[in-house]
RODO-2510 file (C-alpha; in nm, 4 decimals, decimal comma):
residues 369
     n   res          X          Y          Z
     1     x    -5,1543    -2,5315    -1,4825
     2     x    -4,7744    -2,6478    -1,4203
     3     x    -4,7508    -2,9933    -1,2693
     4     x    -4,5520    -2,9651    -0,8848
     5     x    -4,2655    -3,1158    -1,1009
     6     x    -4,2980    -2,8545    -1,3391
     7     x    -4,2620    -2,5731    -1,1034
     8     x    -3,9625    -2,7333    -0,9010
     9     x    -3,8103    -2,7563    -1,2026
    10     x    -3,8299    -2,3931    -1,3416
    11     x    -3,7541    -2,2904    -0,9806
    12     x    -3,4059    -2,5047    -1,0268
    13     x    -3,3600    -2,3072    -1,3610
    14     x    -3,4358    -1,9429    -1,2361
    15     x    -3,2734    -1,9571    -0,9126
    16     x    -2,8910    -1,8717    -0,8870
    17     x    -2,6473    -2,1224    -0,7713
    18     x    -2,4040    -2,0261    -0,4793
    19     x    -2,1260    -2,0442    -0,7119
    20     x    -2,3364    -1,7624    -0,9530
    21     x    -2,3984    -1,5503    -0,6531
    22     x    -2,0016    -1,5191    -0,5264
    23     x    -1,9342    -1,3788    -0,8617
    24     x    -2,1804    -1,1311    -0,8459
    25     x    -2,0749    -1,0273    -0,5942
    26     x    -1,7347    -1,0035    -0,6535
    27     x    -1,8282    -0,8511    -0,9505
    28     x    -2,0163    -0,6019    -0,7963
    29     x    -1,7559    -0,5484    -0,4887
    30     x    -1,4733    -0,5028    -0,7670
    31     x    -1,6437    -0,2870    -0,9727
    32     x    -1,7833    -0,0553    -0,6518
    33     x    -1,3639    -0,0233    -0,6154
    34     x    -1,3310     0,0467    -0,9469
    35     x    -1,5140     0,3722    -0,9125
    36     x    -1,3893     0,4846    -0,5721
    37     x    -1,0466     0,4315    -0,7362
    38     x    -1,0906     0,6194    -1,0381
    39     x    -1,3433     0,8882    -0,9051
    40     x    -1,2545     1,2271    -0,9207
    41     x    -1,4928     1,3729    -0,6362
    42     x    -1,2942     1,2071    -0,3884
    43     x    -1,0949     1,4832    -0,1483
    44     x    -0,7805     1,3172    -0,2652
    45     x    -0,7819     1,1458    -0,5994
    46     x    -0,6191     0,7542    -0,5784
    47     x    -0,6337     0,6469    -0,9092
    48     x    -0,4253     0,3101    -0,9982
    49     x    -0,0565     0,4700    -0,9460
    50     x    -0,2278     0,5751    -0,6131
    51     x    -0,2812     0,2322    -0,5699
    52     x     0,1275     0,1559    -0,5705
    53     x     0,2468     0,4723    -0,4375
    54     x     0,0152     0,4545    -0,1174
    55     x     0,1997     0,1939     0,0161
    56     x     0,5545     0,2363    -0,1017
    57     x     0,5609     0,5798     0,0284
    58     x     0,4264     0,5144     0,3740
    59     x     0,6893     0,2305     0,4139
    60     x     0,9617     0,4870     0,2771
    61     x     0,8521     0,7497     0,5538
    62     x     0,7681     0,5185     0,8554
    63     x     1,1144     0,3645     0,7763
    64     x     1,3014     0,7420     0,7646
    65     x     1,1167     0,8031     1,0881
    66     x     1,1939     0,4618     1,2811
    67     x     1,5739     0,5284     1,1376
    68     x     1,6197     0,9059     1,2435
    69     x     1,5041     0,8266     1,5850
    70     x     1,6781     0,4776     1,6781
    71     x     1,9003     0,3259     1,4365
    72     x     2,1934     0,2287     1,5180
    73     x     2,5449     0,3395     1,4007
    74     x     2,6209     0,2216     1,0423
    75     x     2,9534     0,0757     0,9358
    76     x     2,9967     0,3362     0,6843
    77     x     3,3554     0,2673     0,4856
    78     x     3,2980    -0,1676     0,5292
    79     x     3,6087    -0,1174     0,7816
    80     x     3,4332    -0,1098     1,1378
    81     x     3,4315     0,2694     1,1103
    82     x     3,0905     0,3566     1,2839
    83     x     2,8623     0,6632     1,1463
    84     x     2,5390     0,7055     1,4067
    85     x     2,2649     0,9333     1,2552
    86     x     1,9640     0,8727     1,5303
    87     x     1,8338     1,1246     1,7287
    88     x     1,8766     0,8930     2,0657
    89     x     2,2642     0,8597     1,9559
    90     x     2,3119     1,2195     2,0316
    91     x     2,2306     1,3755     1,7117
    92     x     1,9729     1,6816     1,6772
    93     x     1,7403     1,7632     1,4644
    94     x     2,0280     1,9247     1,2319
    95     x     2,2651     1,6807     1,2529
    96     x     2,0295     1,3996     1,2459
    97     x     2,0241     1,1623     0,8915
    98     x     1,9710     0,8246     0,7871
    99     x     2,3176     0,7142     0,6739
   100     x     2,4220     0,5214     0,3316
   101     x     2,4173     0,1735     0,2821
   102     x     2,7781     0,0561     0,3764
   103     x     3,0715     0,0346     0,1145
   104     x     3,0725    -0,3588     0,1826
   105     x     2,7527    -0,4103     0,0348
   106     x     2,8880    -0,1916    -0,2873
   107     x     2,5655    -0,2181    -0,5586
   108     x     2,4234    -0,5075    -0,4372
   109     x     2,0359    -0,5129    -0,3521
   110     x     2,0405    -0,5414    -0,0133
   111     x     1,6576    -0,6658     0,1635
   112     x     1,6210    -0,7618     0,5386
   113     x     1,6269    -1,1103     0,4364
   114     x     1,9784    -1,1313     0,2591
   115     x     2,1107    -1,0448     0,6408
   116     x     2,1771    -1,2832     0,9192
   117     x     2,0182    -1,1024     1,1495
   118     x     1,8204    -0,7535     1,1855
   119     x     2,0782    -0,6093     1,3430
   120     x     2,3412    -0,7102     1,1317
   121     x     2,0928    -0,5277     0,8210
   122     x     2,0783    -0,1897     1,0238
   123     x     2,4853    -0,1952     1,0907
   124     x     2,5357    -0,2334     0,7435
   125     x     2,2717     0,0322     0,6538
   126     x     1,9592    -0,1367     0,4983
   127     x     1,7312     0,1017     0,6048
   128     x     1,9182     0,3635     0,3479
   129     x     1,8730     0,1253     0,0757
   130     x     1,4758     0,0367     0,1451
   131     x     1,3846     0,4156     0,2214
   132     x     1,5462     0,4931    -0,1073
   133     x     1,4360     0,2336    -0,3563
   134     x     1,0627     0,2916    -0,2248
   135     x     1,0742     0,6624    -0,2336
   136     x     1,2241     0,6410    -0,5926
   137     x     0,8894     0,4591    -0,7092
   138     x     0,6642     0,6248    -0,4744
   139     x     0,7185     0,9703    -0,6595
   140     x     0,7530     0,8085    -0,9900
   141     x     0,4175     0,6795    -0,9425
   142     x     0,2866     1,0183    -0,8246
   143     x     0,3913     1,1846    -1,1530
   144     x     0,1995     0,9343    -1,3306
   145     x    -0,1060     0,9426    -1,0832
   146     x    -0,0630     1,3568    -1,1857
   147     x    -0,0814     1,2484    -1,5966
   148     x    -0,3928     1,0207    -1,4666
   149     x    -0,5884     1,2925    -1,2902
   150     x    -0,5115     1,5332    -1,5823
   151     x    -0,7011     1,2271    -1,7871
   152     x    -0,9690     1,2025    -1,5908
   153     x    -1,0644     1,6092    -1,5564
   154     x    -0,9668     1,6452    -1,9259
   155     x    -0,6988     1,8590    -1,9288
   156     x    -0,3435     1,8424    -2,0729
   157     x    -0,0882     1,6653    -1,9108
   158     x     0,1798     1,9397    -1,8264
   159     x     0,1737     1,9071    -1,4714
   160     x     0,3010     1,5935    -1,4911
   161     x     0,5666     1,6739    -1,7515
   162     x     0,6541     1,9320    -1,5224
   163     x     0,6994     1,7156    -1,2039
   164     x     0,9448     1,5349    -1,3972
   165     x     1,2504     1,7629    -1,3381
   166     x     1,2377     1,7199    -0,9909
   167     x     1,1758     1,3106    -1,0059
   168     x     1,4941     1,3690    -1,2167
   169     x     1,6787     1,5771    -0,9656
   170     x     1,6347     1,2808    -0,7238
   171     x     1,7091     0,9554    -0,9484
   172     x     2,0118     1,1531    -0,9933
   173     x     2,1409     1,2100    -0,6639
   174     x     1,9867     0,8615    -0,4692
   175     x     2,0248     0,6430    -0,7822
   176     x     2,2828     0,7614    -1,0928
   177     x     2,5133     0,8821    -0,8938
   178     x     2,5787     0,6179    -0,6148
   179     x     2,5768     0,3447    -0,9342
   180     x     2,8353     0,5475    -1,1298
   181     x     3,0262     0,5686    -0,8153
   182     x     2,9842     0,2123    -0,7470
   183     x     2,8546     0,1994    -0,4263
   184     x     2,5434     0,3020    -0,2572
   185     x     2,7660     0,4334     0,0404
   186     x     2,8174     0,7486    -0,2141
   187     x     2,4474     0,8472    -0,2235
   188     x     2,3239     1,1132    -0,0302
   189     x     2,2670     1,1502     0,3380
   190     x     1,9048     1,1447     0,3888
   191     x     1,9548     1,4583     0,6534
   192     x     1,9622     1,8726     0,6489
   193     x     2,3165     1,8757     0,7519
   194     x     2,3591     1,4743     0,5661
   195     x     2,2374     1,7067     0,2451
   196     x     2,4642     2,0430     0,2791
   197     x     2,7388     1,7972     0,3188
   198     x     2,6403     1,6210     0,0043
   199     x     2,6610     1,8832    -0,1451
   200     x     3,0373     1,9897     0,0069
   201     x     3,1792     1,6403    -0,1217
   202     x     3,0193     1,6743    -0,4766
   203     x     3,1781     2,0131    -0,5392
   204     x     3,5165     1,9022    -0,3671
   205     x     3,5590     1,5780    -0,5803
   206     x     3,3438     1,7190    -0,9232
   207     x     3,3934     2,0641    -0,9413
   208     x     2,9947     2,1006    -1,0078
   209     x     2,9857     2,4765    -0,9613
   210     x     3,1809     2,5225    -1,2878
   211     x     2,9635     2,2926    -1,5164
   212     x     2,7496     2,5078    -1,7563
   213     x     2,4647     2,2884    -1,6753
   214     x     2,4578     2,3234    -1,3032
   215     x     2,5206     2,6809    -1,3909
   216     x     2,2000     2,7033    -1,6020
   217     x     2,0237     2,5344    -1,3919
   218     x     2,0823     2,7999    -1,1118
   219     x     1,9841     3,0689    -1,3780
   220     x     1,6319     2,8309    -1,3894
   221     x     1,5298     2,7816    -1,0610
   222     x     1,6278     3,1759    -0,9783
   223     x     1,5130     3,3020    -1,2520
   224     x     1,1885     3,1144    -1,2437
   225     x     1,1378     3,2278    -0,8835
   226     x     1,2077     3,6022    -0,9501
   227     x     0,9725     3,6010    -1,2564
   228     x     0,6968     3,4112    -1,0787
   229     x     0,7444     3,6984    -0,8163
   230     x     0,7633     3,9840    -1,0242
   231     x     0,4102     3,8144    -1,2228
   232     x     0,2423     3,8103    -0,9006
   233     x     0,3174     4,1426    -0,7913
   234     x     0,2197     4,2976    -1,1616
   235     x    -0,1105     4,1313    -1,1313
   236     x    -0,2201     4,1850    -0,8327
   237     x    -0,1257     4,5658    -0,9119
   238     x    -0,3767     4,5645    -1,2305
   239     x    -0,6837     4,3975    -1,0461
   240     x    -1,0146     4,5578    -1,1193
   241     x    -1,1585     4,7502    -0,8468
   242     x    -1,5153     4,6559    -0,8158
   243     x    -1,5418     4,7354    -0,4105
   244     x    -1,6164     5,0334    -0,1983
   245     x    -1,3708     5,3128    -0,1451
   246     x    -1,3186     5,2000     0,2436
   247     x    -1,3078     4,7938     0,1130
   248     x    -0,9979     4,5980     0,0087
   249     x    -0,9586     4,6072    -0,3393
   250     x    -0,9078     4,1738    -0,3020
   251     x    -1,2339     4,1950    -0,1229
   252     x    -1,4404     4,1536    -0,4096
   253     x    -1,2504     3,8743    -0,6236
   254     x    -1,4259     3,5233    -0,6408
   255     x    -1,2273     3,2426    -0,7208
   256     x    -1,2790     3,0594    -1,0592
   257     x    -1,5670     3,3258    -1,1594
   258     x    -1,5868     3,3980    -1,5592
   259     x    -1,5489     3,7710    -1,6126
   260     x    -1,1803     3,8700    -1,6388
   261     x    -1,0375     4,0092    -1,2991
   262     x    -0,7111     4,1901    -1,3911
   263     x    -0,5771     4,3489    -1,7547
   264     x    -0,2950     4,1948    -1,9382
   265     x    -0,2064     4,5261    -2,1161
   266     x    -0,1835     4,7347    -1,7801
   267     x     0,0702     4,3887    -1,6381
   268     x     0,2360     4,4130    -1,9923
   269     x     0,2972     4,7959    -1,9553
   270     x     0,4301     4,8040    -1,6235
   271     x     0,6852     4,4934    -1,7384
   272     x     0,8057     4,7096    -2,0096
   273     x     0,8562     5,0032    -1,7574
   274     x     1,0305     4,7644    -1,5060
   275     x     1,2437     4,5776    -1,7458
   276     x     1,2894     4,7131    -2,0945
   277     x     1,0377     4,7784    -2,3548
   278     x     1,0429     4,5108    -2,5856
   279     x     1,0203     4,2804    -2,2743
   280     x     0,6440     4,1812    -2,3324
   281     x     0,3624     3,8163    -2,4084
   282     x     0,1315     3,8347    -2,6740
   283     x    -0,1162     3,6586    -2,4136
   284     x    -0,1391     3,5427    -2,0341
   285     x    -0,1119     3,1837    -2,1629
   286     x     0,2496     3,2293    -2,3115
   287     x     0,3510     3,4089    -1,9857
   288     x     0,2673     3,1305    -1,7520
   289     x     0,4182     2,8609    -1,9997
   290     x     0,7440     3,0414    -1,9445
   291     x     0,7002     3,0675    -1,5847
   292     x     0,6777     2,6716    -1,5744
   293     x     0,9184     2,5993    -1,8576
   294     x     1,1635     2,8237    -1,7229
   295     x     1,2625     2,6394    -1,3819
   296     x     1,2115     2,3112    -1,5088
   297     x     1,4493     2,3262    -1,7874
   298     x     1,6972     2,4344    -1,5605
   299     x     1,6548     2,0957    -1,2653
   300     x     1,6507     1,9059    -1,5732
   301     x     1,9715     2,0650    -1,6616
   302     x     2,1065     2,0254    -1,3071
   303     x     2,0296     1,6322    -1,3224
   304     x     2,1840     1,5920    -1,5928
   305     x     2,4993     1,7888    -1,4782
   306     x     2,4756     1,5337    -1,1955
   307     x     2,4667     1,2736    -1,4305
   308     x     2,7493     1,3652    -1,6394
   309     x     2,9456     1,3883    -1,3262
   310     x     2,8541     1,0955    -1,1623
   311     x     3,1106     0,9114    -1,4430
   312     x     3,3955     1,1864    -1,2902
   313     x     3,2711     1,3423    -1,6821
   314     x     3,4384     1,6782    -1,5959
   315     x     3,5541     1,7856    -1,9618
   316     x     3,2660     2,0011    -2,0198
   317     x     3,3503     2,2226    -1,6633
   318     x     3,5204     2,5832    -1,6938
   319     x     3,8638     2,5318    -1,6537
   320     x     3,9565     2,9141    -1,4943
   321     x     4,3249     3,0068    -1,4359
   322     x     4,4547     2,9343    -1,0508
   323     x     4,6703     3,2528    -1,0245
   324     x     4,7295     3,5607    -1,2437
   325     x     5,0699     3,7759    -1,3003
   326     x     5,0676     4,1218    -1,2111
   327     x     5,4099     4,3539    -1,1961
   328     x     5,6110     4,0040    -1,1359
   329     x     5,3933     3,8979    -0,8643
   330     x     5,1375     3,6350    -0,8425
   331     x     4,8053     3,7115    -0,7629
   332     x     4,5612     3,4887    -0,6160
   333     x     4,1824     3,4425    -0,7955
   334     x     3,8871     3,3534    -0,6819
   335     x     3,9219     3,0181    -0,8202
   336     x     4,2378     2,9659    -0,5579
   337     x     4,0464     3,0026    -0,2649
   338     x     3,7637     2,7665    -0,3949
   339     x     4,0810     2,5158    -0,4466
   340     x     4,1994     2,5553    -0,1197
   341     x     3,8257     2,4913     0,0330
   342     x     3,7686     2,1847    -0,1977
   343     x     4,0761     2,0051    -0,0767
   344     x     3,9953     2,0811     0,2924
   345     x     3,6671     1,9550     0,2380
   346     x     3,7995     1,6332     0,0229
   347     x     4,0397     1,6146     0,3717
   348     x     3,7670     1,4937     0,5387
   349     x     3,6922     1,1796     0,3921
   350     x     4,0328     1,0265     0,4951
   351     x     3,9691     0,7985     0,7381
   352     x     4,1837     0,7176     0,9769
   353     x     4,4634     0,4513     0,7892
   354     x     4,4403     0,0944     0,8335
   355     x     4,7338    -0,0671     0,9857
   356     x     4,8671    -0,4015     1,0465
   357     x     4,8977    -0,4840     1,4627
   358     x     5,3124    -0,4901     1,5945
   359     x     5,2425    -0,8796     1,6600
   360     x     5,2107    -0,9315     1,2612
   361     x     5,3613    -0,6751     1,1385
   362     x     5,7028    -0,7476     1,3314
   363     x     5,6695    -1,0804     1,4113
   364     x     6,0351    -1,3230     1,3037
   365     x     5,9719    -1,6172     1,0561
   366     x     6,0108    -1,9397     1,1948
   367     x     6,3192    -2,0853     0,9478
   368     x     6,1908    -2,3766     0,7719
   369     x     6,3721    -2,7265     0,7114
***
């Protein structure tokens, strides 16, 4: 039999010390987060870019929101000329945007704490700048939380590859372009009518609508939604009937059952009757590969249009004539009257000139010595 010191000892030797104990369980509480984190029978899948973009986006959209309703009027060109975008300013819905950092703060990074005071951050638009820079990683990290779910459900990681064309439409609008620019005042609007006027002033100073890549990348987005269109209609013409004469012929489709629900040779038929007849897939896996590769080639083409423009780039655009000759008269294009709307829409960003008040600008110097 063990002696009372004995047993007090191997008591001391078995039982956990406090310190032991908080690292279990911090251990265990790290690991339980571990597995909510990474599990894939959540509703919505975090995973560890979750993690980041979580919070980043939620400050990026409860900072749009607080801006679009209240803030104040930005000092736009860094020369006291005030741009309001807030709904309680007078703006509507419409009208209503979250204006651009101002030209006085150029490039610079730009956080709350680098101003004076809070209000002096919103005049020179800070908000712009924070919405921006945390939306930029907030979707960045949701293309990689897309590659991470792909990883966890084992498939292949084109979804992700795919969301990057439209991550790349944005870095090049909110980021590329305002740095090429040199100022963050020429990013875009965050607004419906702040976007459509964007869009005015890019064509008006860049000449975007005659770049081959912006071009293309019309022919992808287009083209991608007519074809996605015209797929959907062809299959949901060659579904199997398996119902009743009086039922819907959709009424007896499952979703994610085994047997095959529609025929690839009927779709492939009627595409050859619609278009032309060597217009066909060799299988249903090529066809929706080209539906996806389709659109996203041509953003990615678009962004990069951006790009090249961004650095006023504009050797690669079509250079049409302005005015053609016929019986020893001139005759005005197509190209004149987008000429004449560019430079009424460039006409708008000249601000009102600077001048110098009459008591220095006429004042008599006082003769010296």
């Amino acid at each position: 039999m063990l002696t009372q010191f004995d047993q007090s000892s191997t008591q001391q030797r078995t039982d956990p010390k406090p310190e032991d104990s908080r690292e279990v369980t911090f251990s265990a509480l790290w690991n339980r987060f571990c597995n909510w984190v990474t599990s894939t029978n959540n509703r919505i899948y975090i995973g560890w870019f979750g993690v980041i973009m979580i919070p980043v986006m939620s400050t990026a959209a409860i900072v749009f929101l607080l801006a679009m309703i209240a803030a104040p009027p930005v000092d736009s060109d860094g020369m006291n000329t005030m741009i309001s975008g807030s709904l309680l300013d007078g703006n509507n819905i419409i009208t209503a945007a979250v204006v651009p950092t101002s030209a006085a703060i150029g490039l610079h990074f730009y956080p709350i704490w680098e101003a004076a005071t809070v209000q002096e951050w919103l005049t020179n638009g800070g908000a712009y700048q924070l919405i921006v820079l945390h939306f930029i990683i907030g979707i960045i990290c949701y293309q990689d939380r897309e590659w991470e779910l792909s990883y966890r459900l084992g498939m292949r990681p084109w979804i992700s590859l795919a969301f990057t064309a439209p991550v790349a439409a944005t870095v090049s609008v909110l980021i590329v372009y305002p740095v090429a620019q040199g100022s963050f005042s020429s990013g875009m609007p965050l607004g419906i009518s702040g976007t459509f006027h964007f869009m005015m002033q890019f064509q008006a100073d860049h000449h975007i609508l005659m770049s081959p890549l912006h071009q293309m990348g019309v022919v992808g987005v287009f083209g991608g939604a007519f074809l996605a269109a015209v797929h959907g209609s062809l299959v949901t013409s060659s579904l199997f009937k398996k119902t009743d004469e009086d039922e819907s012929i959709n009424h007896g489709y499952v979703f994610g059952q085994r047997e095959q629900t529609y025929s690839f040779t009927k779709t492939q038929i009627y595409q050859q009757k619609l278009f032309w007849k060597g217009f066909c897939f060799p299988n249903s896996r090529s066809v929706h590969f080209f539906l996806a590769a389709l659109p996203v080639a041509g953003i990615w083409s678009a962004a990069i249009g951006i790009d090249i423009a961004a650095f006023n780039f504009d050797a690669l655009n079509f250079q049409p004539a302005r005015t053609i000759l016929a019986e020893h008269r001139k005759i005005p294009t197509w190209a004149d009257s987008i000429a004449l709307a560019e430079m009424g829409i460039a006409a708008t960003r000249n601000y009102q000139s600077q001048t110098f008040p009459d008591t220095l600008e006429f004042s008599e110097l006082e003769p010296t010595g």
